[in-house]
C-alpha positions as CSV (number, residue, x, y, z in Angstrom):
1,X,20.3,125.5,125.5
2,X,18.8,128.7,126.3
3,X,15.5,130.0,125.8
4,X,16.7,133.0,123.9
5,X,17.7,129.8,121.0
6,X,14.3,130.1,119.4
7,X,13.6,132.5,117.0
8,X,11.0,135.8,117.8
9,X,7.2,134.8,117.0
10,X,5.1,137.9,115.7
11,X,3.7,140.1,118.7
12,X,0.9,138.6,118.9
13,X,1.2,135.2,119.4
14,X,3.8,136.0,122.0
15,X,1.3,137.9,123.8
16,X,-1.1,135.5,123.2
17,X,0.6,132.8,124.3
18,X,2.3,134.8,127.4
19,X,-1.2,135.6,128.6
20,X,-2.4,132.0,128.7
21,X,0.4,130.9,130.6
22,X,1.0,133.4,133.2
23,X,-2.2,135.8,133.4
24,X,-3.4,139.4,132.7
25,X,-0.9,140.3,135.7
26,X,2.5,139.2,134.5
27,X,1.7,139.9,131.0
28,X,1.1,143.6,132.3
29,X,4.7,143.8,134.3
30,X,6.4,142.0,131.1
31,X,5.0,144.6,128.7
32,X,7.6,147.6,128.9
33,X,11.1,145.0,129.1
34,X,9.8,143.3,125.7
35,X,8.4,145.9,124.1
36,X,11.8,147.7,124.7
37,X,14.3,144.6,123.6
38,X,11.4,145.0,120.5
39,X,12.1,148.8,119.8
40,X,15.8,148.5,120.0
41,X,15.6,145.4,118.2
42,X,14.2,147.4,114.9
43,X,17.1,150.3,115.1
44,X,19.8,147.7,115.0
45,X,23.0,148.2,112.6
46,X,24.9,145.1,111.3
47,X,28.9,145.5,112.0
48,X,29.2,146.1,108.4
49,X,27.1,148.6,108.2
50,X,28.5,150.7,111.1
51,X,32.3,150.3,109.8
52,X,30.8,151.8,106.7
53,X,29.0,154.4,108.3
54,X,32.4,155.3,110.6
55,X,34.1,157.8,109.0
56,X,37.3,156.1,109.4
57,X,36.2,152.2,110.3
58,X,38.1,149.3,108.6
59,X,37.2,145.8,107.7
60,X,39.5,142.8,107.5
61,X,37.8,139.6,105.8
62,X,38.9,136.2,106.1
63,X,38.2,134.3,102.6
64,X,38.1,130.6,102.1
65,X,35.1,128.8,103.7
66,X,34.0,125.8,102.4
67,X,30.3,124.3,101.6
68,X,29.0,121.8,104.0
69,X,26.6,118.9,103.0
70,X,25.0,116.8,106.0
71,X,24.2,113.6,105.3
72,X,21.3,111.8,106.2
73,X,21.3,109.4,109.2
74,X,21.9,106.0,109.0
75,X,19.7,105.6,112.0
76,X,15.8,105.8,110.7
77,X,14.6,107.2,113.8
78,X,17.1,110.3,114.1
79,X,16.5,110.4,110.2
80,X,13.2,111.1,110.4
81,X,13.8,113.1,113.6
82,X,16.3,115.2,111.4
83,X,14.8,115.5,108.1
84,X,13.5,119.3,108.5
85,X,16.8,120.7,109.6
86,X,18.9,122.1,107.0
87,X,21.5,119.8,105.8
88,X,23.2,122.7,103.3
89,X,25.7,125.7,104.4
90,X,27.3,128.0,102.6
91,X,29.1,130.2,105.5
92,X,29.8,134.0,104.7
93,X,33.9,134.7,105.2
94,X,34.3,135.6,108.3
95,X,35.2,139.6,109.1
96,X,36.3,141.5,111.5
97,X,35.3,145.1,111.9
98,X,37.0,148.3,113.4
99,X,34.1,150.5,114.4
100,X,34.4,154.2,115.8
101,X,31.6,156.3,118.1
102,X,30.4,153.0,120.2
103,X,29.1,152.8,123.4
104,X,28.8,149.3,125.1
105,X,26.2,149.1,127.9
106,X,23.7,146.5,130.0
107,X,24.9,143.5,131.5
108,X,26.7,141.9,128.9
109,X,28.1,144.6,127.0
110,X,26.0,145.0,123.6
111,X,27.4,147.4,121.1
112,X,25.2,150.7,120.4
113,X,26.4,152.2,117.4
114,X,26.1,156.2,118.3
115,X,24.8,155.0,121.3
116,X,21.4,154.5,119.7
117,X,21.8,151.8,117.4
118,X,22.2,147.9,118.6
119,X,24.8,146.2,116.7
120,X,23.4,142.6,116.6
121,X,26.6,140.2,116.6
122,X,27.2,141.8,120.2
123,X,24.1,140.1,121.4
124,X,24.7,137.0,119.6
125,X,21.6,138.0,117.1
126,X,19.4,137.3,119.9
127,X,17.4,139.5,121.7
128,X,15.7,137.8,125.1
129,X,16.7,138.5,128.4
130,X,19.6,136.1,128.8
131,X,21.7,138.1,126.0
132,X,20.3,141.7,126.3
133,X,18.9,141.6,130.2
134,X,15.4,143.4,130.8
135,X,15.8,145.4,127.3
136,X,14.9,148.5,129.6
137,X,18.6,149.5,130.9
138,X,20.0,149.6,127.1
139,X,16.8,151.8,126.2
140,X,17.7,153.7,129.1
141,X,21.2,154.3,127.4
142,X,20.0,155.0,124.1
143,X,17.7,157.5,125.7
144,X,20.2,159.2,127.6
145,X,22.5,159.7,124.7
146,X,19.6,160.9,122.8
147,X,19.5,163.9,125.6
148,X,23.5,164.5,125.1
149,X,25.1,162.5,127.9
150,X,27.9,160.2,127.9
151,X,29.1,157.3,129.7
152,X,30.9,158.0,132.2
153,X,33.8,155.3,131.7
154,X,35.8,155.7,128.2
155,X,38.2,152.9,127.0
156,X,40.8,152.5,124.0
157,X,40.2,149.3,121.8
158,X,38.1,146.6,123.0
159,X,37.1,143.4,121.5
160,X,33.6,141.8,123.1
161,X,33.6,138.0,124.2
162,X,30.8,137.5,126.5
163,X,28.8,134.4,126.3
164,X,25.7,135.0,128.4
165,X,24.5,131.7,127.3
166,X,25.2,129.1,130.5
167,X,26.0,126.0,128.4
168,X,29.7,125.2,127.6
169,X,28.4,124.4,124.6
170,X,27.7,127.9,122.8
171,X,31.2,129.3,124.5
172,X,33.1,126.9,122.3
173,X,30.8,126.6,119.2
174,X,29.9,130.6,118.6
175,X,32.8,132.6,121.1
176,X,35.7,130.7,120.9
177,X,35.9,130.9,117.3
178,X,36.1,134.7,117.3
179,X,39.2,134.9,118.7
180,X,40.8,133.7,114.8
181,X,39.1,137.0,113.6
182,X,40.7,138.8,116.4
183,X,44.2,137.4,116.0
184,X,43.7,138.0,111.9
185,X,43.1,142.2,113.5
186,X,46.3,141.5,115.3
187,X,48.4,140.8,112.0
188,X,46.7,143.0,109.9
189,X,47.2,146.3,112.6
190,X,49.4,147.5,115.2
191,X,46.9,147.6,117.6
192,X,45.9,145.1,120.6
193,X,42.4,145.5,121.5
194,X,42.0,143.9,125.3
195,X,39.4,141.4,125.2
196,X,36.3,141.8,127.5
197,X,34.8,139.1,129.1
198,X,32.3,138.4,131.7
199,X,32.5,139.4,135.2
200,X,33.2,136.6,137.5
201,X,34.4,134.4,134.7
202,X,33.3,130.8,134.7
203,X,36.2,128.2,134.8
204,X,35.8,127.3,131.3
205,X,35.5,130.2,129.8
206,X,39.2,131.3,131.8
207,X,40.6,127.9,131.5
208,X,39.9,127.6,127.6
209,X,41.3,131.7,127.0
210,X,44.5,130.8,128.4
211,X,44.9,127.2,127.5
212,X,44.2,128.7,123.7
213,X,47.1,131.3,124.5
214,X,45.4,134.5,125.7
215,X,46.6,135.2,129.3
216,X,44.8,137.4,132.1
217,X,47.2,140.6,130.7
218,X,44.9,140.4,127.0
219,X,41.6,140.3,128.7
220,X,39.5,142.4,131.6
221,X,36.4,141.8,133.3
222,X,33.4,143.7,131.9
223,X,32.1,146.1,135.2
224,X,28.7,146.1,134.0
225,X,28.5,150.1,133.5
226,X,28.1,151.8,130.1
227,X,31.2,152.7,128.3
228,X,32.1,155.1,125.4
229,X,34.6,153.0,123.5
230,X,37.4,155.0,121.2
231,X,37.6,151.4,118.5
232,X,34.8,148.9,119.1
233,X,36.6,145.8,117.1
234,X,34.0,143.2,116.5
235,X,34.1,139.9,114.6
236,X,31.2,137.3,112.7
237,X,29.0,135.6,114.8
238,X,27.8,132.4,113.8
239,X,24.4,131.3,115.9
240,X,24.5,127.7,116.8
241,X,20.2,127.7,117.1
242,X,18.4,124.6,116.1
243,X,14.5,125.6,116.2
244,X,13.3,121.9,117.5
245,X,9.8,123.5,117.0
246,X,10.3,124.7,113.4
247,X,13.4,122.9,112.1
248,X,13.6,124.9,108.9
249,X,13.5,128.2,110.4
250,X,17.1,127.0,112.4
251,X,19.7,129.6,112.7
252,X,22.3,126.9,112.5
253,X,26.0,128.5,111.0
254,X,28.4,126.1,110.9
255,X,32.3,126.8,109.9
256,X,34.5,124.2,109.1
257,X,37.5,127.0,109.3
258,X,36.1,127.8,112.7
259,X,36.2,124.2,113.7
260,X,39.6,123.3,112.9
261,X,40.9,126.1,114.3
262,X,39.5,125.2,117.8
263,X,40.9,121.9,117.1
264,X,44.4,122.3,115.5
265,X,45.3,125.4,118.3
266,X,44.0,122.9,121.2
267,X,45.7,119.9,120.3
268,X,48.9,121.6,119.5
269,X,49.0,122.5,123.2
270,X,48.6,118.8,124.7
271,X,51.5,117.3,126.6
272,X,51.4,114.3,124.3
273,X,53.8,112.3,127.1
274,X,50.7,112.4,129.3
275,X,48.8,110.1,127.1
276,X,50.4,106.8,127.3
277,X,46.7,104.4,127.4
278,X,47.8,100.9,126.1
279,X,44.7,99.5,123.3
280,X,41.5,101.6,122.7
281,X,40.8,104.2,124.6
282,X,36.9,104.3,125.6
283,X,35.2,107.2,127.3
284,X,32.1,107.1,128.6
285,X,30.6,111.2,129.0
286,X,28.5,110.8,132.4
287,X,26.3,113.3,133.1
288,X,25.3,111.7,136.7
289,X,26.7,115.1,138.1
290,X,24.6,117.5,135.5
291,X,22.1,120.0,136.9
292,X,19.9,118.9,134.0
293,X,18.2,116.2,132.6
294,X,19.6,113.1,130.2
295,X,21.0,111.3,133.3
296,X,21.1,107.5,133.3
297,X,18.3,105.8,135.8
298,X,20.2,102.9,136.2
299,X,23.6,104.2,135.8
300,X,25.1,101.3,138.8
301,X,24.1,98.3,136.0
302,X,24.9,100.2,133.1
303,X,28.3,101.2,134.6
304,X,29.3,97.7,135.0
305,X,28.5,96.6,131.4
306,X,30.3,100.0,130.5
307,X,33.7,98.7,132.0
308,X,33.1,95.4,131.1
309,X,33.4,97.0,127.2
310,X,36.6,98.8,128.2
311,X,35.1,102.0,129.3
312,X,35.9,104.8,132.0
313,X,33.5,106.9,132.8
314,X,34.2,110.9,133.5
315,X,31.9,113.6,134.8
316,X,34.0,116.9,132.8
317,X,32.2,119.2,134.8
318,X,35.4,118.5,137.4
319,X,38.0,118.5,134.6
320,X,39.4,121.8,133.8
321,X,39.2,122.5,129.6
322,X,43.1,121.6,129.5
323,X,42.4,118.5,131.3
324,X,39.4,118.0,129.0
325,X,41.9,118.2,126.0
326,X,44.3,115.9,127.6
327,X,41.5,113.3,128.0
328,X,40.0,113.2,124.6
329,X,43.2,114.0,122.3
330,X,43.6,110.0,121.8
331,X,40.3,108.8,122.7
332,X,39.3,105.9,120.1
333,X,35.5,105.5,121.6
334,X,33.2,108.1,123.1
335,X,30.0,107.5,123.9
336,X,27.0,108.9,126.3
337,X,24.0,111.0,126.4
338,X,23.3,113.6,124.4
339,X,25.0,116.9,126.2
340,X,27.8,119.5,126.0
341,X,30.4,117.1,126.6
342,X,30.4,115.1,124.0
343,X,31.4,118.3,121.5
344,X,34.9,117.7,123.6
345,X,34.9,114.9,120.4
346,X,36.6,117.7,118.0
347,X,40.1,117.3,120.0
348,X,40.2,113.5,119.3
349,X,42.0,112.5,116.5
350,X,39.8,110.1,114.5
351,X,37.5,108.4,117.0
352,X,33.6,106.6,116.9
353,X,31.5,108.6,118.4
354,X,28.4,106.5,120.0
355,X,25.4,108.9,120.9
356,X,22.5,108.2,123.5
357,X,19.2,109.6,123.5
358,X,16.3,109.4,125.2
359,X,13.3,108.8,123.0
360,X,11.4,112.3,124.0
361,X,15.1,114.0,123.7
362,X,16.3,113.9,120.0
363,X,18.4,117.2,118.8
364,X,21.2,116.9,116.0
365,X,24.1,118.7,117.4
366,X,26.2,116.3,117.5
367,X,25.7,114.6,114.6
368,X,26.0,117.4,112.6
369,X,29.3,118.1,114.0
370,X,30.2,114.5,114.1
371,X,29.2,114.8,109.9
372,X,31.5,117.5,109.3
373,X,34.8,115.9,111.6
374,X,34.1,112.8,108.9
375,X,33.9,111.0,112.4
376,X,32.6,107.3,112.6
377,X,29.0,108.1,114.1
378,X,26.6,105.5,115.9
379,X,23.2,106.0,117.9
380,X,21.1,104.7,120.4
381,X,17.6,105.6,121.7
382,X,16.6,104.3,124.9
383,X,13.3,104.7,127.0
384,X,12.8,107.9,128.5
385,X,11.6,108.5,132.3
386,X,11.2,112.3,133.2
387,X,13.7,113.1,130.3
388,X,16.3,110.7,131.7
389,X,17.4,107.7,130.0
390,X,16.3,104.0,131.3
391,X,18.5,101.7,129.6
392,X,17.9,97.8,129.3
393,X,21.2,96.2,130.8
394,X,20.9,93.3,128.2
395,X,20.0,95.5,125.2
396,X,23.2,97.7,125.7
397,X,25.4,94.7,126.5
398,X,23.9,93.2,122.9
399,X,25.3,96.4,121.3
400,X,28.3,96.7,122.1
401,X,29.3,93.1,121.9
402,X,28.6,94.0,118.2
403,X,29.7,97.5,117.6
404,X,32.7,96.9,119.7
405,X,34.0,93.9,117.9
């Protein structure tokens, strides 16, 4: 998860707390970026209220989203971990706007409305450097079309996708999901906005477009240099943020209708003659290849036990997302460590889903989204060493004799 996940502090404790970690020096050369991302940050305009400021903008709005009530873990450790997080949604429909007089600029191609005002789902509602770079190149922009100039690149219809965020995880939970607002603008007009995405595309993000049915002709690499854009179409975005240091401020927005969509449109692509596994199917989520922490310090014994019970273990950072799909669509078992992988879960059909954590590494992702699958959901906290997870051989062989019978 990114840093950008937690939610803006007032001014001064950020420089407060900025000063006492890094010195008079840094503070200094951080001054101008943040205070920029800050004064852009107070001239935003929501989607809504640019279409209704366009003279001719249109809204299309997609009704029927239902309530969500989490339940509280059975587990009493992740239930007391857990019991500051919301546990009540009511999502807003889900929209999709048609906004003229846009300019997209900075590396990830926010929206400025009139080329002076942010327009916040662009950026994900977040406003650090990972979604809105140093904050002084957009400022630069607004400034410059403040003076009279224009961008020098112009473009037709264009419909944003770009998930500065590194983690798999935020692709598929808050990006992904825009693209049923966009296909609702396809019915409802006769237009075809080309989707922009990131330059250099990561293999997910390319491998889950087209598996999901939007070849390289519907979307372009974004260049990275302002453009004046004729229709700026933009959809809801839903932030995926759990604040682990204030649960209750979370800017958690689940959809159910955004869920099943993912689901229903990726397993109505599988090859279902691929998957011919005789008995359970077990998959153990490794993350022995991740660049981050939550690996297994003893993963040799702990494999053994793990095949013993039936299961093969898969690092999915080699799968492509249609082999990812493949894998999962009948999986009856999936267990490991808390991570990105295990939201693959939502293309199985009905399975247990067993979650591992390391006792200093306790976040409800995944059994908030196991909660609203009405998937069978089991946990497991292990020691912790440097954020890894130091499982007891015997321990883990007790459990899943008996979770396993």
């Amino acid at each position: 998860m990114s840093t950008d996940e937690r939610p803006t502090r007032t001014l001064p404790s950020n420089i407060f707390q900025y000063y006492s970690e890094n010195g008079i020096t840094d503070l200094a050369k951080e001054s101008v970026p943040y205070l920029a991302r800050q004064y852009i940050r107070k001239r935003q305009i929501t989607a809504a209220e640019a279409q209704e400021a366009s003279n001719s903008g249109r809204v299309w709005i997609d009704e029927g989203e239902e309530t969500i009530s989490i339940p509280k873990a059975e587990n009493a450790r992740l239930r007391r971990e857990f019991e500051s997080y919301p546990t009540k949604f009511s999502p807003e429909p889900g929209a999709v706007y048609e906004i003229e007089n846009c300019n997209l600029v900075g590396p990830n191609a926010v929206g400025l409305y009139e080329g002076k005002k942010l327009i916040p789902e662009t950026s994900g509602f977040r406003y650090g450097n990972t979604y809105m770079g140093s904050g002084s190149s957009i400022l630069k922009e607004v400034f410059k079309s403040a003076l009279g100039f224009q961008p020098g690149q112009t473009a037709d219809i264009v419909f944003p996708l770009i998930c500065p965020d590194p983690s798999y995880y935020h692709w598929v939970m808050e990006y992904l999901p825009k693209l049923r607002l966009y296909e609702l603008y396809l019915r409802e007009t006769d237009n075809e906005p080309t989707i922009l995405i990131e330059p250099n595309p990561r293999d997910f993000v390319r491998d889950s477009l087209e598996f999901l049915g939007f070849d390289s002709i519907q979307y372009k690499q974004w260049n990275q240099k302002a453009t004046s854009i004729e229709k700026l179409i933009v959809s809801t975005h839903r932030p995926h943020i759990f604040d682990y240091r204030d649960p209750e401020s979370s800017d958690y927005n689940p959809s159910v209708k955004d869920f099943n969509w993912i689901r229903e449109r990726a397993r109505s692509t599988v090859d279902q003659k691929k998957n011919t596994s005789d008995g359970e199917k077990r998959i153990y989520v490794s993350r022995q290849g991740a660049q981050r922490e939550r690996k297994v310090t003893n993963i040799d014994q702990v494999s053994q036990i793990l095949r013993k019970y039936g299961f093969e273990l898969y690092q999915l950072e080699a799968l492509t997302f249609r082999e990812q799909v493949q894998l999962f669509y009948d999986a009856d078992v999936i267990m490991g460590p808390h991570g990105a992988g295990l939201l693959n879960m939502m293309f199985a059909g009905d399975p247990t889903v067993i979650e591992l954590f390391p006792e200093t590494i306790i976040k409800p992702h995944f059994y908030y989204l196991s909660a609203m699958f009405e998937f069978e959901y089991e946990s497991v906290v292990v020691d912790s060493k440097e954020s890894n997870l130091q499982i007891d051989p015997t321990e883990l062989e007790d459990y899943l004799s008996l979770a396993l019978e």
